[in-house]
C-alpha positions in Angstrom: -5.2 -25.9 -4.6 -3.8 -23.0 -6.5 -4.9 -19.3 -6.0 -4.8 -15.8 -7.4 -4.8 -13.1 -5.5 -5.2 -10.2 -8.1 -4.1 -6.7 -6.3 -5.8 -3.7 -6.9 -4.8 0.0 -6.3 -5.2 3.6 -7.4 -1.7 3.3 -9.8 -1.3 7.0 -9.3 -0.4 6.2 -5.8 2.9 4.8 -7.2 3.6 7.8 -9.5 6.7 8.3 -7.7 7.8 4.5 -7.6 6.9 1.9 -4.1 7.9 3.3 -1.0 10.7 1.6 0.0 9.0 0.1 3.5 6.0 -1.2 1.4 8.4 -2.9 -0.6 10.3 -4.5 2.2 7.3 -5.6 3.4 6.3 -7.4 0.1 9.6 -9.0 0.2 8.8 -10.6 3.2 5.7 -11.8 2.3 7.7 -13.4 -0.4 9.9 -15.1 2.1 7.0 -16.3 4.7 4.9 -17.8 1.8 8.1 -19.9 1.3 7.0 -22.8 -1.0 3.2 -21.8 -1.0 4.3 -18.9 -3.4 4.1 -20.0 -6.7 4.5 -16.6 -8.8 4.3 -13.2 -8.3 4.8 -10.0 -10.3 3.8 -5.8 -10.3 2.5 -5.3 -13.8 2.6 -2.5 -15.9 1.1 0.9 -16.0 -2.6 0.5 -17.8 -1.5 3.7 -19.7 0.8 1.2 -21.7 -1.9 -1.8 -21.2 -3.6 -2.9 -24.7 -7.2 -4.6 -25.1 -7.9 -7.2 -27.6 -11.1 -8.4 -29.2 -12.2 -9.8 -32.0 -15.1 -9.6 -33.8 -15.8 -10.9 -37.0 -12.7 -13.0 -36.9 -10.8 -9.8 -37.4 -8.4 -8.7 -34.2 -9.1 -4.8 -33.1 -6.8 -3.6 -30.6 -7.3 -0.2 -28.6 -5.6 1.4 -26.0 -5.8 0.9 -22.0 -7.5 -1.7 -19.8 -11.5 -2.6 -20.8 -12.4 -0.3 -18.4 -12.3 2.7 -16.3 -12.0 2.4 -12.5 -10.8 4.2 -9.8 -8.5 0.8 -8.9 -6.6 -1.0 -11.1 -4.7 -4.5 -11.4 -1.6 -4.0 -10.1 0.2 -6.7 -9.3 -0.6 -10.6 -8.6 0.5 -13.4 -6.4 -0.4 -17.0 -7.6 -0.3 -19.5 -4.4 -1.2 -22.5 -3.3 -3.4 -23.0 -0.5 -5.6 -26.0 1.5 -8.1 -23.7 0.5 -10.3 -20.3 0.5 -10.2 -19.1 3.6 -6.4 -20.0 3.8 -6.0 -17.9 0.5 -8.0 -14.9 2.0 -5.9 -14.7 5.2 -2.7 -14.7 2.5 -4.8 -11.9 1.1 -5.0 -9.8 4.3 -1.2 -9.7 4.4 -0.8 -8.2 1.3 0.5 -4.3 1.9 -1.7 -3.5 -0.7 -5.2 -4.2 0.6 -4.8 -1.8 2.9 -5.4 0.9 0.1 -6.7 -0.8 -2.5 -8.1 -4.7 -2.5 -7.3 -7.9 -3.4 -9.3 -10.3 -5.3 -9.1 -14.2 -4.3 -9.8 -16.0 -7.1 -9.2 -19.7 -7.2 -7.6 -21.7 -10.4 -9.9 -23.8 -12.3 -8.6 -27.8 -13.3 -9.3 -28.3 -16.2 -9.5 -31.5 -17.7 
């Protein structure tokens, strides 16, 4: 079953870029997950993040993430596991729930 593990931290924290250690250690993350990593990727600042809705069938866009938090979505690894509890120990190894959290979210099937 496929997960996503949604990483969320204080962005200022990486004002200055990732400290090269943390980085290391999400590198070998990478590597241990070995074929159980499907994706993963850092996102964006949300200070170039856009929301979309639309209303009306007309499309407004403003500026920044739907809302203000002290945390924000980060980064994201998409994995497969046999299941939750395997995804939530992934989850713990992440460098970045030990500032921030991660969300475990599993991916629907639809049919």
């Amino acid at each position: 079953m496929k997960y996503l593990l949604l990483i969320y931290e204080d962005e200022k924290r990486f004002a200055n870029g990732i400290d090269p250690g943390e980085l290391a250690e999400y590198y070998a993350l990478d590597r241990a997950l070995g074929p159980g990593l499907v994706d993963s990727h850092a996102l964006g600042p949300t200070s170039h993040a856009t929301t979309v809705r639309v209303r009306d069938g007309q499309a407004r866009t403003t500026a920044g993430p739907f809302a203000v938090t002290q945390e924000q979505l980060g980064a994201y690894y998409l994995i497969e596991a046999k299941n939750q509890h395997e995804a939530e120990a992934v989850a713990a190894r992440i460098p970045g729930a030990r500032t921030g959290c991660v969300e475990v979210r599993p991916i629907l099937q639809l049919d």
